[in-house]
N, C-alpha and C positions, 0 to 999 in steps of 0.2 A: 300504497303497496310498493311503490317503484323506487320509493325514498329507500326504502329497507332493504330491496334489490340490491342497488347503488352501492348503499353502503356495506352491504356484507359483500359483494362482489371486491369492491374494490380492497375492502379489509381482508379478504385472504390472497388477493395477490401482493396485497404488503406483506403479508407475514409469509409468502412464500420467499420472496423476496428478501427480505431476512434472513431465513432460513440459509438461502446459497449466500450470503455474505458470511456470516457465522460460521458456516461450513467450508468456507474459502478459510476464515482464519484459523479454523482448527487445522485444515490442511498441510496448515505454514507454522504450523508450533514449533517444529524443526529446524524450519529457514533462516539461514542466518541474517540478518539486520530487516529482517520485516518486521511493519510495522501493521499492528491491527487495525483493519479499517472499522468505522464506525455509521453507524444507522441510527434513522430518526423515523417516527411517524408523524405528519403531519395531513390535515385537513385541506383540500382543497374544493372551493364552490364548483359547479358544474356550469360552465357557460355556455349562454343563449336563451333566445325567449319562452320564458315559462318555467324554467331550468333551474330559476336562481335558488329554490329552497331545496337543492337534493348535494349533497356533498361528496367526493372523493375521497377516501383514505391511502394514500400514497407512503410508503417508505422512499428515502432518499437515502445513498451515502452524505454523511457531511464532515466527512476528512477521515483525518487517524491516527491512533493511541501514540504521540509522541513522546512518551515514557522511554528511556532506553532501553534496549535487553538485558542480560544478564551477561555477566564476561565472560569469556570462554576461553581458560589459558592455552595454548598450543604450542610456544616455544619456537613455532616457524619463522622463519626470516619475513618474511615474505606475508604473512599473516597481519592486519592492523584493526584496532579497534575507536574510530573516530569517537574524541573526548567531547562531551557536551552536546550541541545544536549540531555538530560540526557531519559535512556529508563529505563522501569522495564522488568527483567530478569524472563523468566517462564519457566514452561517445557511446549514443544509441544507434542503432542499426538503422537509422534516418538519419543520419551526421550530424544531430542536435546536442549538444551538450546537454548528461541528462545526470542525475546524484543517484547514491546508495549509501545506505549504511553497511553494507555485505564487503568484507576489507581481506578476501580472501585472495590475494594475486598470484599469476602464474607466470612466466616466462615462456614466450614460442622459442620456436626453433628457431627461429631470425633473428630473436632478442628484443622483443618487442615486452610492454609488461602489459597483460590481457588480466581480465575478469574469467571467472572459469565459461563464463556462456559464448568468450571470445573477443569480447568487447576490448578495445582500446583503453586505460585508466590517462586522463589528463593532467599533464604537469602545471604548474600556478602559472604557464604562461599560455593555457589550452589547446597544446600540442601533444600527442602521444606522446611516450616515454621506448626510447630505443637505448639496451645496454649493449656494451661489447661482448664481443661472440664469448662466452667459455667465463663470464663474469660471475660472482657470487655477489648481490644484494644485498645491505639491511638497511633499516627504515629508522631514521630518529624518530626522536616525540615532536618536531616539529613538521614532518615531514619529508625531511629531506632523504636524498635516496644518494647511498655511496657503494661503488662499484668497486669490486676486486678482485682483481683478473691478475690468478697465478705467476709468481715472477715478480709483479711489479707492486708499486705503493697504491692503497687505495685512492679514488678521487671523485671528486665529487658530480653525481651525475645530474640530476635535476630534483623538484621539488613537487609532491603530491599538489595538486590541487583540492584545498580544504576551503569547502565553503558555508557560511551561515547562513543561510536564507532570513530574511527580515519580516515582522508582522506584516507589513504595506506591500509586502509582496512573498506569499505563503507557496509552501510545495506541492503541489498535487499528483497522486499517482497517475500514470499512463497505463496503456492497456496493454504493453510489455513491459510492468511490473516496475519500474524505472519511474522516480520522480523528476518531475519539473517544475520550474517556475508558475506561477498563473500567468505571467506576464508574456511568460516565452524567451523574456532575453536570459545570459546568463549571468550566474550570482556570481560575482566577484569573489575574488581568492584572499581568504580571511586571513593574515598575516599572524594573528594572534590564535588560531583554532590549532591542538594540539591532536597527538593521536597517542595510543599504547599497544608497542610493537609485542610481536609474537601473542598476540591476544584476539579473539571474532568475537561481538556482537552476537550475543544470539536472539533469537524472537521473542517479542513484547506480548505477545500472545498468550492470556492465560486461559490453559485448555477447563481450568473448572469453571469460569464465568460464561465461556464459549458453549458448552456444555448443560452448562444450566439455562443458556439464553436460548438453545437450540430447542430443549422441550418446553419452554413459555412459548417458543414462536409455532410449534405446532401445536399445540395445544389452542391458541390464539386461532389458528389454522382449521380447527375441526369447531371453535367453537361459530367459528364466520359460515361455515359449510351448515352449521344445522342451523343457522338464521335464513339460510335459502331456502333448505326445507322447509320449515316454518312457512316463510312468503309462500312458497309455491304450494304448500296446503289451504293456507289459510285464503289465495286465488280460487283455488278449487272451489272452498265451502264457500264463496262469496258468489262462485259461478252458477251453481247447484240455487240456493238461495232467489238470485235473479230469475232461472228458470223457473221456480216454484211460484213466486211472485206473478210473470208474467205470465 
């Protein structure tokens, strides 16, 4: 009876689990350069003595939808849409160098070029980016960033950091939404990754698979719950039975 326990217990907190993944990604249908995470069910044995024949049904995230977005024209200077594999390089609020697809930049008041959440964007040498006071911005397809500040000739300020992340060493999301290396160091600045200026990125996220996958996972959800019923009746009639017996 305890196998069936086990597994229906464990089988609805995956599929609850699920459920908040799924619901994260529909969340971010909107977000620009998010990517949809992905989940798996797998089995796992129960360890310890006597143990070994009752199994765990676990969900896992195991990465995410590296498909691109859809392009989002905008005409803004300042707007960019990384071409290919290619991420833009920032700092995280840990001082770690972290990537984004989201190519949405802003200018502070001191002339720094931020992320709208504030973040620093890093140039191919992994130093912030500082313009001159009162400058107007725009962005080749290579990167590069040219300044032009009233009065004078434009010049050339610094260079995005565009980087590719490699198989042997993949991105994984953090828990402030920002990817990074598995390894932790940083990906090197891809000389050849381009971008397309006045253009966002928008989410990989398709709200009808999202959607459909959110009523399989409850559905999954109520079917795990009435398998506890079950066990916990069919305990009862096994209990009832012994006492008749004895």
């Amino acid at each position: 009876m305890d196998r069936l326990i086990y597994t229906s217990m464990t089988g609805a907190n995956a599929a609850a689990h699920r459920q908040a993944v799924l619901s994260n990604n529909l969340a971010n249908v909107s977000t620009q350069g998010f990517r949809a995470e992905m989940a798996n069910f797998r089995s796992v044995p129960l360890q310890g003595s006597g143990s070994t024949t009752r199994v765990f049904a676990l969900e896992a995230t195991s990465g995410h939808v590296q498909t691109p977005g859809p392009a989002q024209t905008t005409g803004r200077n300042l707007d960019a849409m990384a071409v290919g594999n290619a991420w833009f390089a920032v700092q995280g609020l840990d001082g770690t160098e972290a990537y984004t697809r989201a190519g949405r930049f802003e200018l502070t008041n001191a002339g720094q070029l931020v992320t709208p959440a504030g973040l620093p964007v890093l140039s191919d040498g992994g130093a912030p980016i500082m313009a001159p006071q009162g400058a107007e911005l725009t962005l080749g397809p290579d990167g590069r960033i040219t300044a032009k500040v009233p009065g004078q000739q434009p010049q050339a300020l610094a260079r995005l950091k565009l980087a590719t992340p490699q198989a042997e060493d993949p991105l994984q999301r953090g828990d402030d939404g920002l990817f990074r290396s598995t390894s932790g160091e940083p990906i090197a600045n891809d000389d050849t990754a381009r971008l397309q200026a006045g253009a966002l990125e928008g989410s990989n996220v398709n709200p009808v698979d999202a959607m459909v996958g959110m009523i399989a996972a409850a559905r999954q959800f109520e079917q795990q719950m009435r398998l506890l019923t079950s066990a916990e009746t069919n305990d009862k009639a096994a209990a009832q039975l012994l006492n008749i017996n004895g």
